[in-house]
Legacy VTK file of the C-alpha trace (Angstrom):
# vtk DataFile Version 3.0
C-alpha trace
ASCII
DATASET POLYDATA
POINTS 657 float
57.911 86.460 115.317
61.306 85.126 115.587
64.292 86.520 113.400
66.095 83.597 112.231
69.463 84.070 113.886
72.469 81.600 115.146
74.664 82.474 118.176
78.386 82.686 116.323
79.945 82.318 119.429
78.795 78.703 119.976
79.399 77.665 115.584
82.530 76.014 116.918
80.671 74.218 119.879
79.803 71.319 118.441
77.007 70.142 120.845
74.854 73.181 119.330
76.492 72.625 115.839
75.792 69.234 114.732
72.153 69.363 116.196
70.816 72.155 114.022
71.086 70.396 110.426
70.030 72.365 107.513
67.850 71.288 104.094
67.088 72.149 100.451
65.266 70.766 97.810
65.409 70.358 93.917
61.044 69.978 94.316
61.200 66.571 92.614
62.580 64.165 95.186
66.113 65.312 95.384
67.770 67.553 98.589
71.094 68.488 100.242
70.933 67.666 103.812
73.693 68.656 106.211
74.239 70.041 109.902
75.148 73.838 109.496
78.901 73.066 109.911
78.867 70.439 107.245
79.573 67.474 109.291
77.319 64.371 107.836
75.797 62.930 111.168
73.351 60.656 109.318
73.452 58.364 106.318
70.806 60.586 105.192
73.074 63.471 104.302
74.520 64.849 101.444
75.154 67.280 99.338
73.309 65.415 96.361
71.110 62.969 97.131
68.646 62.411 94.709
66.227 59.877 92.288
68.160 58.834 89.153
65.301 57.407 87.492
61.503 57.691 87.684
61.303 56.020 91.000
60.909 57.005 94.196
64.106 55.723 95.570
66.756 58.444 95.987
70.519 57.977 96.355
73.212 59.625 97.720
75.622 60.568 94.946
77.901 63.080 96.362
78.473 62.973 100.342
80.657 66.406 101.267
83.315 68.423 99.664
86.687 68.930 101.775
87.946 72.335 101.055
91.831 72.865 101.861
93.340 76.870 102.324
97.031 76.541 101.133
98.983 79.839 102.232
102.745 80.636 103.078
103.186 76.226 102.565
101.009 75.394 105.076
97.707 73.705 104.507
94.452 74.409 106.488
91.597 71.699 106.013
88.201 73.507 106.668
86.222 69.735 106.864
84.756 68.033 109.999
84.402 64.384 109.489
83.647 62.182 112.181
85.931 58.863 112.695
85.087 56.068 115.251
86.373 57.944 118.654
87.562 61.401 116.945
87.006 64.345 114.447
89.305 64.860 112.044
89.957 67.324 110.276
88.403 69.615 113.124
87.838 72.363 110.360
84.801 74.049 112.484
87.464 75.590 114.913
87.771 78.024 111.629
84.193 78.961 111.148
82.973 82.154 112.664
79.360 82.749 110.651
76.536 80.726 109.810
73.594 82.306 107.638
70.630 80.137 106.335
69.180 82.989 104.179
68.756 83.233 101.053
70.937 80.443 100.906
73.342 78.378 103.515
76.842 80.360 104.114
79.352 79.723 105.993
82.230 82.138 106.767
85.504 81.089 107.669
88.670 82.572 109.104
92.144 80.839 109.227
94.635 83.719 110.542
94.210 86.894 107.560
92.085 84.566 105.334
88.784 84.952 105.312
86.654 82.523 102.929
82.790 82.664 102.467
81.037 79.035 101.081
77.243 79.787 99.796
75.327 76.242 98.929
73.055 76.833 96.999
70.584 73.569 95.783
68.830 74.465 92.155
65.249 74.068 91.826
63.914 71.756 89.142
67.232 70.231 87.942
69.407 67.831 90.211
72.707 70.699 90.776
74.900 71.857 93.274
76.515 74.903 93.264
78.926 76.222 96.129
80.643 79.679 95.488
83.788 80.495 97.344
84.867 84.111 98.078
88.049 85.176 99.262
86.691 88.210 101.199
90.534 88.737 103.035
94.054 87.647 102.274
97.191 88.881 102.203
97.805 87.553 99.071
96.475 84.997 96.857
95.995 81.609 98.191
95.280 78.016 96.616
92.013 76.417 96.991
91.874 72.564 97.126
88.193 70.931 96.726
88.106 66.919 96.945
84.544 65.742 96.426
84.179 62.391 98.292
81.148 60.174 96.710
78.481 57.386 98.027
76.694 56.302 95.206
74.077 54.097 97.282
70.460 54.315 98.250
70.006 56.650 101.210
68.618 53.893 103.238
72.052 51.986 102.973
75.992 52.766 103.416
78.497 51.476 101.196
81.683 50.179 102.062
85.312 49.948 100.151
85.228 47.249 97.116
86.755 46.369 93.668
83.744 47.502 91.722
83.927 50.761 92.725
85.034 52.876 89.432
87.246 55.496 90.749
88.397 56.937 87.242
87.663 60.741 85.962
87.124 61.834 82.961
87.827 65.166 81.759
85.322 67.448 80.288
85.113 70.869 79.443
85.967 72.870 83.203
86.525 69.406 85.029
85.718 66.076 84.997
82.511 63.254 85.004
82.534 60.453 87.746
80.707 57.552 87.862
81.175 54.736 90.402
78.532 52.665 89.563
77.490 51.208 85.590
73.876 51.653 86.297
74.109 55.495 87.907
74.339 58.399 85.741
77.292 60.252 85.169
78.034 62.817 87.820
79.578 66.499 86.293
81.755 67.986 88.251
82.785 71.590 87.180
84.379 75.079 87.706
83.941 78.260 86.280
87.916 79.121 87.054
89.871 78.904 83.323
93.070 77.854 85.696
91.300 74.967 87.901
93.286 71.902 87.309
91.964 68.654 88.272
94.075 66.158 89.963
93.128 62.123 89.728
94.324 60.657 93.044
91.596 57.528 93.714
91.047 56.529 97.417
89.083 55.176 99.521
88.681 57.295 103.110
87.600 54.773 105.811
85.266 54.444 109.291
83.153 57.932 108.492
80.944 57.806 111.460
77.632 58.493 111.515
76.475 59.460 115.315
72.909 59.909 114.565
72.431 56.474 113.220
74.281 54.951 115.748
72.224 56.543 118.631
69.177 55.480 116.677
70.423 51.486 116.769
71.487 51.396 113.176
74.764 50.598 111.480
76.488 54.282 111.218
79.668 53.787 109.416
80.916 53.842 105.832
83.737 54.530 103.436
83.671 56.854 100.825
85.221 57.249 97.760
87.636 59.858 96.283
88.511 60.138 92.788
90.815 63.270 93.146
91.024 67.266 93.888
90.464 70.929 91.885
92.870 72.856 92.701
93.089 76.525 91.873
94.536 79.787 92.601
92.075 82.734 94.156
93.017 86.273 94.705
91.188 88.938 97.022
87.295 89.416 96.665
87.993 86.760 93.476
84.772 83.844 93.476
85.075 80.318 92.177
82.026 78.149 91.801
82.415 74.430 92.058
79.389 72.699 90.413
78.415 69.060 90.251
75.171 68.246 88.277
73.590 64.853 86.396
73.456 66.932 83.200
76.554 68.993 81.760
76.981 72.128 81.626
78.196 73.099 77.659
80.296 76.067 78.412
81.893 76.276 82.224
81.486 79.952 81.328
77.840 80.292 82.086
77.949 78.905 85.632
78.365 82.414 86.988
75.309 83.493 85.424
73.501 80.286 86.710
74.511 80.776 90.055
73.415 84.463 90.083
69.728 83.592 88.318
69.379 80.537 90.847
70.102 82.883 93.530
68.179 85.958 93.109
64.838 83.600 92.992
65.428 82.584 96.370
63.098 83.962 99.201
64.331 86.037 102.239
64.091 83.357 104.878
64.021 85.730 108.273
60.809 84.909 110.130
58.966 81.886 111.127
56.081 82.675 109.047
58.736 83.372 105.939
60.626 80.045 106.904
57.313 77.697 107.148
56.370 78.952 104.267
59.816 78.046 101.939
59.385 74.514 104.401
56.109 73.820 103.195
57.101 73.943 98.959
59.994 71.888 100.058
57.422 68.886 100.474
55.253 69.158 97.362
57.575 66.992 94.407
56.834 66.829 90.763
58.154 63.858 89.128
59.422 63.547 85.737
56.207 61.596 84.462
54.097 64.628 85.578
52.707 62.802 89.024
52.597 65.771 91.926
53.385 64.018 95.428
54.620 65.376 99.020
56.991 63.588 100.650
56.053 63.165 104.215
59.211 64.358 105.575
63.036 64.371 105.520
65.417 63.177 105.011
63.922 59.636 105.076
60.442 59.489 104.244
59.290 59.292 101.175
54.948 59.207 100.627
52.737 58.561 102.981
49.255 58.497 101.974
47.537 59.201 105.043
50.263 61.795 105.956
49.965 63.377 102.261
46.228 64.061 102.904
46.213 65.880 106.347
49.511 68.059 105.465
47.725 68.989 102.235
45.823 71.840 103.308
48.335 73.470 105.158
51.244 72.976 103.371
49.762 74.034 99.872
45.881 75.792 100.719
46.829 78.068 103.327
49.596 80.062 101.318
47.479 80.389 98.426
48.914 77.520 96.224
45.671 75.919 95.028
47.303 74.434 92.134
49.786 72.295 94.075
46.965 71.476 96.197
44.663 70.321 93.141
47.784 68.069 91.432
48.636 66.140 93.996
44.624 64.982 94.490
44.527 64.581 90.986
47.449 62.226 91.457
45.828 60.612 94.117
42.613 60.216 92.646
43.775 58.680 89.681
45.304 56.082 91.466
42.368 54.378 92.986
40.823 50.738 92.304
37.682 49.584 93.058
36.264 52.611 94.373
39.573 53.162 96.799
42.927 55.012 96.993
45.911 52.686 96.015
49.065 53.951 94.271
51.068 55.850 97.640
48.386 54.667 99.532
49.045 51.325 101.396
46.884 48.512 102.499
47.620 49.553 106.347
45.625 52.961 105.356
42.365 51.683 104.120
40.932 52.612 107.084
41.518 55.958 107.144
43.481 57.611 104.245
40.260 58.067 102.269
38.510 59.833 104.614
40.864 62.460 105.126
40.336 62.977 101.374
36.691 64.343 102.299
38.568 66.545 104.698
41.167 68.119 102.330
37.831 69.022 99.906
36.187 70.496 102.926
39.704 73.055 103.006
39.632 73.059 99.535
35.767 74.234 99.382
37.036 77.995 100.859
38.956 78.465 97.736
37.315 76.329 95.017
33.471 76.864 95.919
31.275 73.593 96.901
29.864 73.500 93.083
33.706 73.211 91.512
34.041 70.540 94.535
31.498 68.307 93.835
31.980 68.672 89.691
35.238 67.421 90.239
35.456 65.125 92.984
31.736 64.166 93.482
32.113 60.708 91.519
35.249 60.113 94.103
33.448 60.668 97.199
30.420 58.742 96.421
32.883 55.990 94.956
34.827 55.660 98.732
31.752 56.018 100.489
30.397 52.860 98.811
33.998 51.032 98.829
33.166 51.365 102.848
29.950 49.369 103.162
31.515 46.894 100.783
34.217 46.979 102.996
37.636 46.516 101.936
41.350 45.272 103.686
40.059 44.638 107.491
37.847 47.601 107.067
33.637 46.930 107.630
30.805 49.489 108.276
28.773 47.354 110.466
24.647 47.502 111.214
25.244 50.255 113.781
26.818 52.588 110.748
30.062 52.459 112.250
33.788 51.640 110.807
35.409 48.323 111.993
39.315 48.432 111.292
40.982 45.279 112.144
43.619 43.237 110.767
46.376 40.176 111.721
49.634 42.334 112.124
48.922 45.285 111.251
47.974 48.999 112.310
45.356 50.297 110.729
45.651 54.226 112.120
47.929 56.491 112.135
49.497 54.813 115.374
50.989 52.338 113.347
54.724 52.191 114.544
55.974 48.515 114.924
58.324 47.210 117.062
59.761 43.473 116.062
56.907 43.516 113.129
54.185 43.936 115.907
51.970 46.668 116.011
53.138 48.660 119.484
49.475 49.905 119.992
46.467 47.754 118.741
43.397 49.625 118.000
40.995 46.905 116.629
37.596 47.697 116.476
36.129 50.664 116.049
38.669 54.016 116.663
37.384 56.903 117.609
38.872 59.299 114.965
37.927 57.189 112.247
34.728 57.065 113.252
34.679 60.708 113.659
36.410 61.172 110.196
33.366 58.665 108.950
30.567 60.338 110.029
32.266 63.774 108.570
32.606 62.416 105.391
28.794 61.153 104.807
27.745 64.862 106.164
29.501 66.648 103.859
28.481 64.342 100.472
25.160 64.693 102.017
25.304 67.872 101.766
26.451 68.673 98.629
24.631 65.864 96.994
21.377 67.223 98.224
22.461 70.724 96.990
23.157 69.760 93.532
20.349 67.341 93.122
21.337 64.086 93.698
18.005 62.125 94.798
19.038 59.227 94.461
21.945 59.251 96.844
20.488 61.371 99.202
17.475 58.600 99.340
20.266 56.022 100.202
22.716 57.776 102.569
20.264 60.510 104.403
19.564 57.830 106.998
22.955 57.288 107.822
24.316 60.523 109.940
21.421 59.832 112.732
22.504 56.066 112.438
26.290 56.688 113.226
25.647 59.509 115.860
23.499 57.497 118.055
25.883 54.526 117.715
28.854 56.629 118.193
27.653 58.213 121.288
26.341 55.335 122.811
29.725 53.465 122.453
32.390 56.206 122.991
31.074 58.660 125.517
31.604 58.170 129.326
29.319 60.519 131.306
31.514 59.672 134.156
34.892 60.252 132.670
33.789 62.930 130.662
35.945 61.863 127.634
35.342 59.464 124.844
36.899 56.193 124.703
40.093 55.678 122.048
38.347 52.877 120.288
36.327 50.342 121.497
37.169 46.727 120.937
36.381 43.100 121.278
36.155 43.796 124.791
34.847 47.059 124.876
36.045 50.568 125.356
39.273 51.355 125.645
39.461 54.722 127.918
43.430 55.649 127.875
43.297 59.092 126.994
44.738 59.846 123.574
45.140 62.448 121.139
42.727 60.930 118.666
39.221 62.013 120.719
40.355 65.356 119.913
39.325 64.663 116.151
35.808 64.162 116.985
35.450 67.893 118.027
37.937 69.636 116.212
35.720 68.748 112.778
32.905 70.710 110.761
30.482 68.042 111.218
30.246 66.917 115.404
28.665 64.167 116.792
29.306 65.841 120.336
27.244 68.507 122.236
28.796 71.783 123.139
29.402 70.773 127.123
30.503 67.138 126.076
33.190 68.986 123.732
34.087 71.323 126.275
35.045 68.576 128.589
36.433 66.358 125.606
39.042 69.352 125.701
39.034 69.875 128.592
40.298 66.221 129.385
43.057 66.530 126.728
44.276 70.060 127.940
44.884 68.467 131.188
46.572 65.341 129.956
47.802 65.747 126.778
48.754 69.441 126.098
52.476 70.688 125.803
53.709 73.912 124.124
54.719 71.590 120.840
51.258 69.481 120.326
49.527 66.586 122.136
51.118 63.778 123.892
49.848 60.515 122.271
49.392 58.880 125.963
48.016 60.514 128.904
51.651 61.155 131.173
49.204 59.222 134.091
49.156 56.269 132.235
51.861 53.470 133.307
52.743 52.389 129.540
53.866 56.176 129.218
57.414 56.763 128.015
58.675 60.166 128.680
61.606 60.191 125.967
62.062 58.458 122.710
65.535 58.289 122.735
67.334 54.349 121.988
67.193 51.621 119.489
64.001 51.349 117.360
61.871 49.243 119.503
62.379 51.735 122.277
61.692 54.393 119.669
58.639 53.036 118.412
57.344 52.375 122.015
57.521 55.835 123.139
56.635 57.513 119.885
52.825 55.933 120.352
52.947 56.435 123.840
53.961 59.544 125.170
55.680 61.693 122.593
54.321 64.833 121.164
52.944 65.227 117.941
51.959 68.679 116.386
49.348 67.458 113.708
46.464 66.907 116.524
46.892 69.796 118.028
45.093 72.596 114.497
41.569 70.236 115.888
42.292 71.122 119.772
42.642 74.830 118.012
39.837 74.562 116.082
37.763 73.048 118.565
38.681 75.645 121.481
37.655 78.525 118.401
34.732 77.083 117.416
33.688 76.613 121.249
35.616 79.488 122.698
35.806 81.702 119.983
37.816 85.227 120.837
38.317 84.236 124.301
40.901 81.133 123.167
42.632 83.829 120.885
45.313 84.306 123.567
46.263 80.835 124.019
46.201 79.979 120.431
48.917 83.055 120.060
51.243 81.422 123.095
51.450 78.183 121.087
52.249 79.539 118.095
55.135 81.861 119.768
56.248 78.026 121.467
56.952 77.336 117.349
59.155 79.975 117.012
61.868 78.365 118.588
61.975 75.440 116.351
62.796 76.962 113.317
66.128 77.998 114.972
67.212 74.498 115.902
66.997 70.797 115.065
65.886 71.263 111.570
66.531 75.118 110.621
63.432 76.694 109.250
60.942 74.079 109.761
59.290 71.907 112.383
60.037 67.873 113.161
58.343 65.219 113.495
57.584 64.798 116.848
58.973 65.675 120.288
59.578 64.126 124.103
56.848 63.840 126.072
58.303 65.424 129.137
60.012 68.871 129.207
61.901 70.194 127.647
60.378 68.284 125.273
63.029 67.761 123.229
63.210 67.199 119.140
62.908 63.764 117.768
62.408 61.888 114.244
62.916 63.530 111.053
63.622 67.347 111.258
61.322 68.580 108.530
57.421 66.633 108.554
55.056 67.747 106.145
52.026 67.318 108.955
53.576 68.964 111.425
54.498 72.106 109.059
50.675 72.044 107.451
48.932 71.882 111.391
51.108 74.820 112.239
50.268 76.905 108.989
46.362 76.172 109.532
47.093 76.970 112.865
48.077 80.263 112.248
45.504 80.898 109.353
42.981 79.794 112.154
44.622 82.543 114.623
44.872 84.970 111.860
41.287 85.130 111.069
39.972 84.925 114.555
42.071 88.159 114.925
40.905 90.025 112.409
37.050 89.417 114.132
38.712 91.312 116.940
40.285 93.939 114.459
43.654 93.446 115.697
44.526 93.003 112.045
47.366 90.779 110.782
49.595 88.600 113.566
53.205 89.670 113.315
55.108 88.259 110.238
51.803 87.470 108.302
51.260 89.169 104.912
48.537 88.933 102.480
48.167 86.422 100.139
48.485 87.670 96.782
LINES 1 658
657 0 1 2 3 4 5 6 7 8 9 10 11 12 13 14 15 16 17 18 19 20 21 22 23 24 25 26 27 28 29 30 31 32 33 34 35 36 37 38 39 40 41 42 43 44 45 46 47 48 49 50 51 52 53 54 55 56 57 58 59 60 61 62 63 64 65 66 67 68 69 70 71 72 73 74 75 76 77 78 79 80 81 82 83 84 85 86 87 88 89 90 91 92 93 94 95 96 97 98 99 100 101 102 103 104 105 106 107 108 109 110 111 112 113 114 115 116 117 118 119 120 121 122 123 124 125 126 127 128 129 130 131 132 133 134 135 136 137 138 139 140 141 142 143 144 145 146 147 148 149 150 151 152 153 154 155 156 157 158 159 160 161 162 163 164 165 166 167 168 169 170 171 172 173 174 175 176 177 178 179 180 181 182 183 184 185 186 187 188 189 190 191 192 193 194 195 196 197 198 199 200 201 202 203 204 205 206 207 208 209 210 211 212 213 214 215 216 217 218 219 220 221 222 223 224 225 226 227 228 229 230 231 232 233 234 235 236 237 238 239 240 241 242 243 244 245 246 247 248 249 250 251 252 253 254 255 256 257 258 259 260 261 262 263 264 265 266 267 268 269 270 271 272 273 274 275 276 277 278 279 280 281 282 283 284 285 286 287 288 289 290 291 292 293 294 295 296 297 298 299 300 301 302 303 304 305 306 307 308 309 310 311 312 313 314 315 316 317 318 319 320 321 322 323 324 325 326 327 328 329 330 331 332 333 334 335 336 337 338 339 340 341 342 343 344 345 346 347 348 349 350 351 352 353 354 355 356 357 358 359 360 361 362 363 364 365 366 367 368 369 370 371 372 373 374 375 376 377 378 379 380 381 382 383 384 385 386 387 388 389 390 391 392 393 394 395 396 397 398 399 400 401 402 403 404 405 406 407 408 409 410 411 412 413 414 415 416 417 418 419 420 421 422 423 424 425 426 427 428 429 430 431 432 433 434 435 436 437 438 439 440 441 442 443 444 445 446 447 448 449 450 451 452 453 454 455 456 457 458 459 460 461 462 463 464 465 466 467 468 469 470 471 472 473 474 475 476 477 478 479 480 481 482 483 484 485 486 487 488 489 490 491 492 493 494 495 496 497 498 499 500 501 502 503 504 505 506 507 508 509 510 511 512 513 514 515 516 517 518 519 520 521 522 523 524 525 526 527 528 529 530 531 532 533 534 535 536 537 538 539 540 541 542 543 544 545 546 547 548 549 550 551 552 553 554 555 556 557 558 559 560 561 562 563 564 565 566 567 568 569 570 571 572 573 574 575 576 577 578 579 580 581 582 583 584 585 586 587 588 589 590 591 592 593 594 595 596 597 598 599 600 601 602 603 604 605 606 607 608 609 610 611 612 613 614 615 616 617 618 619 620 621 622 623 624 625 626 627 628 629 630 631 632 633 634 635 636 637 638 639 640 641 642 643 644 645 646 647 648 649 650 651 652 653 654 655 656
């Protein structure tokens, strides 16, 4: 399915350019984020942008590299900045290649010069590396690289001022740059014996930042300077510019770095191949040991409730257990009182914990359900009694059902705000978390009972009968043939949403087989789109058909109308487990819909969510950990169903080892 490719006649277009913006990670909280002609478009990109302590916060040290061909006296500036009405220098006019595996490169051509730039972002140790190659030339030609620095938290810009230290100091193969007493020294290095650097401080002004700007923010900055390499470079003759938090001894060995760094990387060609490399991006280990995913880039940083449902597909269903074990560990070990708290905020009592008993359910494939409940049976019967003690706006009442309600704030996963208001308020009982609820008891039931534990199997075996009945009673509509979103102070609420989909897309159901059938049936009609579910039925008249604008317009639409991909593996797994072979088909189409993705917005990976009319275009951050994980479970789900029908493996899949 779907060669990764790029059209090199439209590279120096820049309306297809500077929307396709490429990532890599150093897997522990650190990235280079760029579009694929390096023009920053957000405040969010870099070429090092990373923690520099044990924090969470990451920073953006160095913002972009200029690089200047000098040939014959006359200078050729390959950058593309953008300045408040123009772009200058317009350096993309010279590129004529883009490739994104096994690493970014970009091929240039100014007259009889050719140059080739590879980025490539080490794993496990905050370093850049870019390696020019003069592939063509007449003769030799100078190289100039000026490195232009931030310094400042990702979530802010930085402007021109008198603390700013724009001094270098030399070290062996270049020089160390810090702007900033309390940042750590930034290396900046060469492995070319004749690369002088040249000191020349300055401040560059009004860098524009359209992205931000069409998102309602603040989008412009100034950068800092603190000089240029230059060097000489002769035919097929490489240079690699470096710039690292830790030295490198002997400039010598940089070569050899480069070349071990990139023979490790994987062949990135196929969507399977490129949602696969997406998926490790998200999984960070910090420096204190802690394993954590990042819910997506370049601006999020944990999300509990986001952690838990991308877990299984983003670790589980490419055979990395491990990753998958170490960040619950993490997560377990954080809990007070019987609940989640470290990553996990107050907003995701309601829910968060829940998911957890859906993760182990995943987890049970691999791990068996003895190693599950030997491990994690002490959690699960710890949040299951945090729940009738109830805890943050969150009460099991008589009926058996959860209650999630409190002052200002969202307590699902619909819980965007506009002006510090909740844009949709679900107080009372929501459907999926009821769903989620009555899941959870099952499945301790179960094991519990299996591994002989009377004593809370006498307490809890009461309680699934309790919560259907309730459940039922409350949510279905005979007449509508749907079950209500959540049902409130003032009863149901019957706009149809995503969530319902939950309920039947579960291993333990509280629906029959014809009310599930006409659950997604409902939401097929409605809420369907070849890149997930709608989160508001397009009948409804609070529906917003694009989330384009400021943020309260943003947050609006994104809760009611816009796509999201993580709901749709449960309208999958529903339309298997009722449909079976028969849904095989359609499952396949959807997945094909993905392909396209991977080739635009953010390369080899899927965003966060989409618009809610066609074309449904791409919106929010361009890599999200749930939206990757739904479409890898997705595809396991596809894959397997396949095999019943001994059509073997789907194109692009391969064994896990």
């Amino acid at each position: 399915m779907s060669v990764l490719t790029f059209d090199k006649k439209e590279l120096g277009n820049l309306e297809y350019s500077l929307q396709r913006e490429m990532l890599a990670t150093d897997r522990r909280g650190g990235y280079m984020s760029t579009t694929i002609v390096c023009c920053n478009t957000r405040k969010y990109h870099g070429l090092m942008v990373a923690p520099i302590d044990d924090s969470d916060r990451a920073y953006v040290l160095l913002s972009s590299v200029d690089e200047t061909v000098v040939h014959d006296g006359q200078s050729f500036n390959l950058a593309l900045h953008r300045f408040p009405g123009t772009y200058e220098p317009r350096g993309h006019k010279y590129i004529t290649d883009f490739e994104y595996t096994p690493t970014p490169t970009i091929t240039y051509r100014v007259g009889s010069i050719v140059l080739r730039k590879e980025l490539l972002w080490i794993h496990n140790r905050t370093q850049l590396m870019i390696r020019y190659t003069l592939l063509e030339a007449p003769s030799d030609v100078r190289l100039r690289l000026r490195p232009f620095f931030a310094f400042r938290d990702k979530h802010a810009l930085t402007h021109a001022n008198m603390e700013a230290d724009g001094r270098s100091r030399p070290i062996p193969g270049g020089v160390k740059c810090r702007l900033y007493s309390d940042f750590p020294w930034l290396y900046l290095q060469t492995d070319c014996r004749d690369a002088e650097f040249v000191p020349a401080p300055d401040w560059y002004y009004n860098f524009e930042y359209a992205r931000e700007i069409e998102r309602g923010y603040e989008g412009d900055e100034d950068l800092l300077t603190t000089g240029y390499f230059e060097l000489s470079l002769g035919r097929r003759q490489s240079v690699i510019f470096s710039a690292s938090v830790e030295a490198i001894p002997d400039p010598a060995a940089i070569g050899g770095m480069f070349a071990e760094a990139l023979s490790a990387r994987s062949r990135k060609v196929d969507f399977l191949s490129c949602l696969r490399h997406s998926a490790r991006q998200f999984v960070v280990r910090r420096r204190d040991g802690r394993a954590e995913v990042l819910a997506g880039y370049p601006w999020y940083g944990q999300i509990g409730r986001q952690t838990l449902v991308a877990l299984p597909g983003i670790a589980l269903e490419q055979g990395r257990t491990e990753d998958c074990l170490d960040v619950l560990d993490t997560v377990v070990r954080g809990r007070r009182d019987g609940m989640f708290t470290g990553s996990f905020s107050a907003a995701e009592a309601a829910d968060a914990p829940l998911w957890f008993f859906w993760v182990l359910q995943q987890l049970q494939r691999t791990l068996g359900e003895e190693e599950i409940w030997k491990r994690y049976g002490i959690v699960m019967k710890e949040l299951l009694a945090a729940y009738r003690r109830g805890v943050g706006g969150v009460a099991v009442h008589d009926n058996g059902l959860v209650w999630a309600s409190a002052p200002d704030k969202a307590l699902t996963w619909m819980n965007a705000l506009a002006g510090g208001v909740p844009v949709v308020s679900r107080d009372g009982y929501p459907v999926e978390i009821n769903a989620l609820w009555y899941n959870a008891v099952c499945y301790a039931l179960e094991l519990a009972s299996r591994f002989g534990e009377e004593e809370f199997v006498g307490e809890w075996k009461a309680w699934p009968e309790r919560i259907r009945n309730a459940f039922r009673e409350m949510f279905w509509s005979g007449d509508d043939g749907y079950l209500a979103d959540f049902v409130g102070p003032e009863g149901p609420n019957r706009w149809i949403r995503p969530n319902m989909v939950v309920a039947c897309g579960l291993d333990y159901k509280m629906l029959d087989e014809e009310q599930q059938a006409s659950v997604l049936r409902i939401v097929g009609q409605h809420l369907l789109t070849p890149k997930g579910l709608r989160s508001l039925s397009p009948r409804n008249p609070r529906y917003k058909n694009r989330c384009e604008g400021d943020e309260a317009v943003r947050a609006e639409a994104s809760m009611n109308g816009s796509v999201w991909v993580w709901p749709l593996w449960f309208y999958v797994k529903a339309s298997f487990d009722l449909g079976g072979r028969e849904f095989l088909p359609r499952a396949e189409e959807l997945l094909a819909r993905f392909g396209e993705e991977i080739q635009s917005y953010g390369i080899g990976s899927i965003n966060e969510l989409f618009d809610g009319d066609p074309p449904h275009a791409p919106w929010g951050a361009v890599s999200q950990a749930w939206s990757v994980g739904a479409v890898l479970m997705i595809r396991e789900t596809t894959e397997r169903w396949r095999r019943r029908r001994g059509h073997g493996l789907l194109p692009g899949l391969r064994k896990k080892r």
